[in-house]
C-alpha positions in Angstrom: 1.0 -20.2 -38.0 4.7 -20.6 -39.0 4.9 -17.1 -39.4 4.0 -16.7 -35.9 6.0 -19.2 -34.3 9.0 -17.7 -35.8 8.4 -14.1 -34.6 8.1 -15.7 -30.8 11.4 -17.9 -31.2 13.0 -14.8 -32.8 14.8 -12.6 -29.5 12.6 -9.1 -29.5 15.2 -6.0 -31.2 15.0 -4.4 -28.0 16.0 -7.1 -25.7 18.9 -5.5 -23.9 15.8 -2.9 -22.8 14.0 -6.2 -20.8 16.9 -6.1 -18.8 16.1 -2.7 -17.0 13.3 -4.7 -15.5 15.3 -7.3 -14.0 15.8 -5.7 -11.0 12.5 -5.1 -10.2 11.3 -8.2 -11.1 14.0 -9.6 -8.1 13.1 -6.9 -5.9 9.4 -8.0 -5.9 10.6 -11.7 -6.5 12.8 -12.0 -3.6 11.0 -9.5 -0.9 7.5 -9.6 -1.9 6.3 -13.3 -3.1 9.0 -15.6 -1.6 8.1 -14.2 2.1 4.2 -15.2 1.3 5.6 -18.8 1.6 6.3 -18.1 5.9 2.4 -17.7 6.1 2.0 -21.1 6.5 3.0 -20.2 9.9 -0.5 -18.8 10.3 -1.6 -22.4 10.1 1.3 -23.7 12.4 2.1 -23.3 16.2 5.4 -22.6 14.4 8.7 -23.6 16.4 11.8 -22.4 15.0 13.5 -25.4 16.3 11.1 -27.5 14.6 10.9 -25.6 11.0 7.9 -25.3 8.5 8.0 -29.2 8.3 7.6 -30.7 12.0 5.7 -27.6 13.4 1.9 -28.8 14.4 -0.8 -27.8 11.7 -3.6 -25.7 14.2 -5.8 -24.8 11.2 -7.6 -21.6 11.7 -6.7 -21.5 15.8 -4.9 -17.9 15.4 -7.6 -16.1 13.6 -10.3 -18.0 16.1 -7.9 -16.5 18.7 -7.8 -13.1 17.2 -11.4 -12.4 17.0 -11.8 -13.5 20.1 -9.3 -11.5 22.1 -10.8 -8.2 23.2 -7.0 -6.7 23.4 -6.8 -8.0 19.1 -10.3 -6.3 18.3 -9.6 -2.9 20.3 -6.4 -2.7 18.0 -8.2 -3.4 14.7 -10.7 -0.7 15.4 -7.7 1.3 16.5 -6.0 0.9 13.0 -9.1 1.3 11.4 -10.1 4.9 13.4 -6.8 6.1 12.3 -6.5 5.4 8.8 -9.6 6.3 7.8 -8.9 9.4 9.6 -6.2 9.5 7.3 -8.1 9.3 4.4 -10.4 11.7 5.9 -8.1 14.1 6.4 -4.6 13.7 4.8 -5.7 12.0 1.5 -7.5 14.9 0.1 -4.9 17.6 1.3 -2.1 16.8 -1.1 -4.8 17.4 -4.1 -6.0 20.8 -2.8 -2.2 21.7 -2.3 -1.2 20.6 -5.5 -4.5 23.2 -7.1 -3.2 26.1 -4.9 0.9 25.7 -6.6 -0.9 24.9 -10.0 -2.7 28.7 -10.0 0.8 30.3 -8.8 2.0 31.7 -12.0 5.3 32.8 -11.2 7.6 30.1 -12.2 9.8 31.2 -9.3 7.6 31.2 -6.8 6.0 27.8 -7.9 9.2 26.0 -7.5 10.2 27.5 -4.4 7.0 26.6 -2.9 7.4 22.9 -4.7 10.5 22.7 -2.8 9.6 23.6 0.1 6.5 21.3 0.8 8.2 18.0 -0.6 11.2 18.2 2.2 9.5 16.9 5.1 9.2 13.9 3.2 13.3 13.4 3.0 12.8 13.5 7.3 12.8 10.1 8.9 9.7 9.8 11.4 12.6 9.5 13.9 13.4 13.2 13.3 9.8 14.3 12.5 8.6 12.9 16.1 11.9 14.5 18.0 10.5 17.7 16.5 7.1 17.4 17.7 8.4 15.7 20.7 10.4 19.3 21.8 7.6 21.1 20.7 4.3 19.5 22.7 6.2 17.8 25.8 5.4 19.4 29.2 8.2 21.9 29.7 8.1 22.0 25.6 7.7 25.7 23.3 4.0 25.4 22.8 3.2 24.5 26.5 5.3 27.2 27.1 3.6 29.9 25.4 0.5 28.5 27.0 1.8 29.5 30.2 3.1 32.7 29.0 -0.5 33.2 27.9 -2.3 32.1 31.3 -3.4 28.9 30.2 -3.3 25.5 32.0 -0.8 23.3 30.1 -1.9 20.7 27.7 -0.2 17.3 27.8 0.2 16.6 24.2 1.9 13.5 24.4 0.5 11.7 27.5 -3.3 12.7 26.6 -5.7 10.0 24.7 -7.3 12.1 23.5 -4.8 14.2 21.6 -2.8 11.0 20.4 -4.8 10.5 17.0 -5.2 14.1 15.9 -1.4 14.0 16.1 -0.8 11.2 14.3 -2.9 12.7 11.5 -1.4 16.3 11.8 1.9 14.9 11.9 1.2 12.7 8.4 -0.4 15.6 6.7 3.0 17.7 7.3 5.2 15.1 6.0 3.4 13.7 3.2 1.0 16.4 2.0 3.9 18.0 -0.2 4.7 14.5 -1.6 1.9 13.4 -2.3 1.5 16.5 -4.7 3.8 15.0 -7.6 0.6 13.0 -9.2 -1.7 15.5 -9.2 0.6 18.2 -10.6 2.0 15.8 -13.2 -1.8 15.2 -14.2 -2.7 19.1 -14.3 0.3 19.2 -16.4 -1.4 17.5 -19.2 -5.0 19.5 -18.7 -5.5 21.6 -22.2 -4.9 25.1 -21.9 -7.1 26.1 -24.5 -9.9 24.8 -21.9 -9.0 27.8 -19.0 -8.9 30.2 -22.3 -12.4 29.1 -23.7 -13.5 29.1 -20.3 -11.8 32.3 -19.7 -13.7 33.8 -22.4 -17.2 32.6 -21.3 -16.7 34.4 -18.4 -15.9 31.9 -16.0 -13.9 33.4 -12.7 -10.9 31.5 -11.4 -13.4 28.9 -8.7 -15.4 27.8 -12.1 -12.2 27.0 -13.8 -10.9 24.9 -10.7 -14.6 23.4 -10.7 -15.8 22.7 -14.2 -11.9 21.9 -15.6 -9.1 21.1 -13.4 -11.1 18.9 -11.1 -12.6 16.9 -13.6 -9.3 16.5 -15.6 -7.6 14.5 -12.5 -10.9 12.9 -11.5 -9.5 9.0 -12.6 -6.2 10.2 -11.5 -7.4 10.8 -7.6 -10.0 8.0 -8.2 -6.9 5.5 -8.6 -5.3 6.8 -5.4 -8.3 6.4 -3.4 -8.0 2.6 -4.4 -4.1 2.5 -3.9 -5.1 3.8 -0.6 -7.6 1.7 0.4 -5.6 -1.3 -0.3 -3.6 0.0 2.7 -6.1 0.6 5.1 -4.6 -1.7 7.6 -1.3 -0.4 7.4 -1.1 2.7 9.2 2.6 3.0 9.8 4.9 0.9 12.3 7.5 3.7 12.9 5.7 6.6 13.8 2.8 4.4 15.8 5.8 3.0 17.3 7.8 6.4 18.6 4.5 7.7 19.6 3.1 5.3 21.4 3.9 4.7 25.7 1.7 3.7 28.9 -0.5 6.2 28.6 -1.9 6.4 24.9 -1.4 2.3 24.5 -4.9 1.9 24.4 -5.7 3.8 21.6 -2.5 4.0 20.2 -2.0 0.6 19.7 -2.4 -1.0 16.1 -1.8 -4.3 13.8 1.6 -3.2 13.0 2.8 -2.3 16.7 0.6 -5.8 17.9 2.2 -7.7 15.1 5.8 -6.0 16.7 5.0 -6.9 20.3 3.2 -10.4 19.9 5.6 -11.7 17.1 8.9 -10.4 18.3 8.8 -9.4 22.2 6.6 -12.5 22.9 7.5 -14.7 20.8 4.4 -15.9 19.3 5.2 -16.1 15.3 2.7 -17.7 14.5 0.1 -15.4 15.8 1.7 -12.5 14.1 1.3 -14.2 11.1 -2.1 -14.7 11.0 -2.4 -10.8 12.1 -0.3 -10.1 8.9 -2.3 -11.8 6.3 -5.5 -11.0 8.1 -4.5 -7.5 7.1 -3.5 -8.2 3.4 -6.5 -10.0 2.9 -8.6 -7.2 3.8 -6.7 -4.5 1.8 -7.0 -6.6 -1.4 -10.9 -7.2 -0.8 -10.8 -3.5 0.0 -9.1 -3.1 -4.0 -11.2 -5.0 -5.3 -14.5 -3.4 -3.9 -13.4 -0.2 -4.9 -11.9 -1.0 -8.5 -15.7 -2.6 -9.6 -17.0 0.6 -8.0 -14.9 2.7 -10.1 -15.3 0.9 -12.8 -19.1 0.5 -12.5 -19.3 4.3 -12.6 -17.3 5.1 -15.5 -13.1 5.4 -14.0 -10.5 3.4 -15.2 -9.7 2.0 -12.1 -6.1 -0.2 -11.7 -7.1 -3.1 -13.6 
């Protein structure tokens, strides 16, 4: 017992090391957990002039409210068409890009190709929409090869109907590349002596992909599902933001853009709030369903 209480008084050799992780630990300190104190606003008809103090106590009022707004529960179903969409769509497309540069062989050629597909992510979603922007809008290239081709114009941008596709399409181009560094660095440390064996029993190149490399990065995609999940509600302020006007605001419009307009153009915090740990809660049940799922059926899972 003394024995132990000396080695935890006694400074670790490798103190000066703990200090890299002071600045995360006041990055998540100062921008992550003190802001979870201003959801007592939720609670509050919160008045700036009055503070967290004086403000009156409402209870549960805002969530009532948001439930029962058909404008709040048309954008919750909106968030949630669109990121499961994502998930639908531009989750498993970074994993089958990151297969297709694993099989290139030519060092070259597989770092030219790397390079390639991660710089859209280096483009703000300022300059990604611009681009799509020239592109789709009426008088834009596309429409105009349309009507080079003899066929009606499409409006891209003004159109319902064409506002979620693009907000997928335009996540899978900037992210897809990115989103390939995982799965690469985890068929990085797949045995090689696996494709030879397999190679030998006469496996063709699909088999290998199939009976090896999948399997090998199974609990690594397994643990980005959950990651993902835990974001469900978030679905991305600025590009929802830059994309949305009068015409696609119905189904364009989402927590984080509500959150924007409610909190900040009209003024009411404390609804915001509530919106904004309505949606945390969700993504950490959301984690936590899908971590005893994972876990359950053999994965690691995050915790």
């Amino acid at each position: 017992m003394k024995r132990r209480t000396q080695r935890i008084r006694r400074p670790p050799h490798d103190r000066y090391l703990y200090l890299l992780i002071l600045p995360g630990l006041l990055y998540f300190l100062l921008y992550k957990y003190l802001p979870m104190l201003g959801l007592v606003m939720s609670f509050q008809d919160y008045s700036p002039f009055l503070g967290f103090w004086d403000s009156p106590w409402v209870g549960w009022k805002h969530f009532r409210t948001m439930f029962a707004e058909p404008e709040a529960l048309r954008v919750i179903l909106n968030t949630l068409e669109i990121s499961f969409l994502q998930i639908l769509f531009a989750f498993p497309l970074p994993i089958i890009l990151a297969i297709m540069i694993n099989e290139v062989r030519l060092t070259l050629y597989k770092r030219l190709i790397q390079s390639l597909v991660y710089l859209p992510h280096f483009l703000s979603w300022v300059v990604v929409v611009g681009i799509f922007v020239v592109f789709l809008k009426s008088d834009g290239i596309v429409n105009n090869l349309l009507k080079m081709a003899s066929i009606q114009p499409i409006p891209f941008l003004t159109s319902p109907e064409w506002f979620k596709p693009l907000i997928v399409f335009q996540v899978i181009w900037k992210e897809s590349g990115w989103g390939t560094i995982l799965i690469l660095a985890a068929l990085a440390g797949v045995n090689p002596q696996l494709y030879e064996a397999a190679v030998m029993d006469g496996a063709n190149r699909w088999q290998q992909i199939w009976h090896i490399t999948l399997p090998a990065i199974r609990s690594t995609i397994v643990i980005l599902l959950i990651l993902r999940l835990g974001s469900v509600m978030d679905t991305g302020f600025e590009q929802i933001f830059l994309m949305l006007n009068p015409f696609t605001m119905e189904v364009g419009n989402v927590l984080d853009t509500y959150v924007y307009f409610k909190g900040i153009q009209q003024g009411d915090i404390s609804f915001a709030t509530a919106v904004g740990m309505f949606k945390g809660v969700v993504g950490l049940i959301l984690v936590v369903i899908a971590n005893r799922l994972a876990r359950k059926y053999g994965e690691g899972g995050i915790y």
